[in-house]
N, C-alpha and C positions, 0 to 999 in steps of 0.2 A: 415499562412500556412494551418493552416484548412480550411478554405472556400475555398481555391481554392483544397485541396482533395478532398472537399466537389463534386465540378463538374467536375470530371473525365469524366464523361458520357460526358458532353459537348466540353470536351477540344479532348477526341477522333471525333468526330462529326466534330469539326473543320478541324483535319487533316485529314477528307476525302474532302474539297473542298480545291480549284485550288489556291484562294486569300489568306490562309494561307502559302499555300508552295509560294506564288510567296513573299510573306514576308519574308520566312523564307530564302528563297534563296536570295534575297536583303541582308538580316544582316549579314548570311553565307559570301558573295562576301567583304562588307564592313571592315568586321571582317580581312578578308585575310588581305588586302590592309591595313588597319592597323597594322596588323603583319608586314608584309612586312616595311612598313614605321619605325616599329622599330628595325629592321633588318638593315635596311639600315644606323641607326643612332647609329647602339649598338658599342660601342670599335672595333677596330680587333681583338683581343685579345680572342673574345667572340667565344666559340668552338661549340654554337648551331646551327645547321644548318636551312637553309633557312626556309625548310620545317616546321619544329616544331614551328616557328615561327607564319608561315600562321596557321597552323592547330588551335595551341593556340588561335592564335586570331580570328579565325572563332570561336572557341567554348565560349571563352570568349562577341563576340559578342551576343554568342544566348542564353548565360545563364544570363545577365545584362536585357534582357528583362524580366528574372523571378523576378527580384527585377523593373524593372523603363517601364512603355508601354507611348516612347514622345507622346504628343499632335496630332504631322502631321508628313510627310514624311520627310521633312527638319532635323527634331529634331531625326527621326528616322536614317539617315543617318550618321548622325553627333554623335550622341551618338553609333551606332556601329562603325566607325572607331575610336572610341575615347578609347571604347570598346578593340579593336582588338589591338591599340598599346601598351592597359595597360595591356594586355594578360594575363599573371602568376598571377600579382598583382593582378588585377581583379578577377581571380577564385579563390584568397590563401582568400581574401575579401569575396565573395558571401557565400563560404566554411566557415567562421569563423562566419557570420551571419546565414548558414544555422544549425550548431552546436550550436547557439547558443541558436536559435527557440526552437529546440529538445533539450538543457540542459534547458528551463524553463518550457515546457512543461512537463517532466517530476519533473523537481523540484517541478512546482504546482501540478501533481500527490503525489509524495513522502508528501507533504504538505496536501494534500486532506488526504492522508492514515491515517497522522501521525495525524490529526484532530479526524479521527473516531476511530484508537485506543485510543486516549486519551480519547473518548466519553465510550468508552467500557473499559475502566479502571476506569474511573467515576463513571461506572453504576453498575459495579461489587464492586467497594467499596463503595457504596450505599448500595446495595443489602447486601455486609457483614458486613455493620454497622447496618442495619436493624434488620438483622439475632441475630445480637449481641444485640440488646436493645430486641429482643424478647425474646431472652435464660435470659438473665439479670430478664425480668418482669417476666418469669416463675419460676428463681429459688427463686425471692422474694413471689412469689404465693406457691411454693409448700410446704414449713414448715410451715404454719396455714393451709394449706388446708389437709395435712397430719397429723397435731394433731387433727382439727376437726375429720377428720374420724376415726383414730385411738383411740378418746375418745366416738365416736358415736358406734364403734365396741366393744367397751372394753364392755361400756354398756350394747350390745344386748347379750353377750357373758354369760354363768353358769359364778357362781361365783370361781368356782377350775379352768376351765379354761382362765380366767380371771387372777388370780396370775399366772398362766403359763406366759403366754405372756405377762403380766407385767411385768417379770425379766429381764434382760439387757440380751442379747444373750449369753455372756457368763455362765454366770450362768446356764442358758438353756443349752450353749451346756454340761456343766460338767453332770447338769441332767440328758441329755438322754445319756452319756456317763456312769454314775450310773448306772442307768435302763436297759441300754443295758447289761450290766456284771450280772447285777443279773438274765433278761432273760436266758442267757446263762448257768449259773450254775444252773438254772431249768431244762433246757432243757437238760442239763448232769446228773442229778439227776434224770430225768425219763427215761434215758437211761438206765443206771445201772439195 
């Protein structure tokens, strides 16, 4: 189906010259006459009228060229009336092949798609495994790289301040919790 989308341009091109309509009027006529002929052979019983018959099988003739282009004229006539008596069948047929182009076309779309999000779920759990063995190597890096410093600090540090910050934080905080209460009854005392 694609390639013949493909040359739209061509196929209008064609129905501006005279030897496709005089084709396309040959398959049209054969089409009838094949209607007709199943018409003539259908039950009595049958409540579709004449008409619907020919028309069917005109259109049935010209859409079986969309699927089959005979060899020669011979084969062309013979398959439009062959065409035209299989009328409904024929287009319930070309219709169930044309639905079915357009479900695999799409299916191999859906297929396509469903390929690249699975590339891009790949790639994002790549990326967060990756993420993960980096966080993983940094938190093995950062407690000797943080006692290093913390013993290289302690070092450059006076030695009063040095037991400062050697005490575990709580103890520190109770400290300036101390400190802070005796600031403050200074600072009440030189009120007075």
């Amino acid at each position: 189906m694609g390639e013949q989308a493909a040359n739209i341009t061509d196929l209008i091109g064609s129905l501006s010259q005279w030897e496709t309509w005089r084709i396309i009027i040959i398959v049209a006529i054969c089409g009838m006459v094949g209607g007709l002929s199943n018409k003539l052979s259908a039950p009595p019983k049958d409540q579709t009228h004449l008409i619907g018959y020919i028309i069917v099988g005109a259109v049935a003739a010209l859409a079986v060229l969309f699927v089959h282009v005979p060899a020669d004229g011979v084969r062309l006539i013979a398959l439009a009336l062959a065409a035209g008596y299989g009328g409904r069948a024929i287009l319930n047929a070309l219709q169930n092949r044309v639905k079915l182009a357009l479900t695999k076309e799409e299916a191999a779309k859906a297929k396509k798609d469903g390929r690249e999000a699975i590339q891009v779920g790949q790639d994002a759990i790549k990326y967060a495994q990756d993420m993960l063995q980096y966080s993983r190597s940094i938190q093995r890096a950062l407690p000797p790289l943080a006692k290093r410093r913390r013993e290289s600090l302690m070092e450059s540090l006076p030695p009063r301040v040095a037991t400062i910050v050697a005490k575990p934080p709580e103890a520190q905080a109770d400290e300036f919790r101390d400190l802070s209460a005796r600031l403050k009854y200074l600072q009440k005392s030189f009120e007075e």
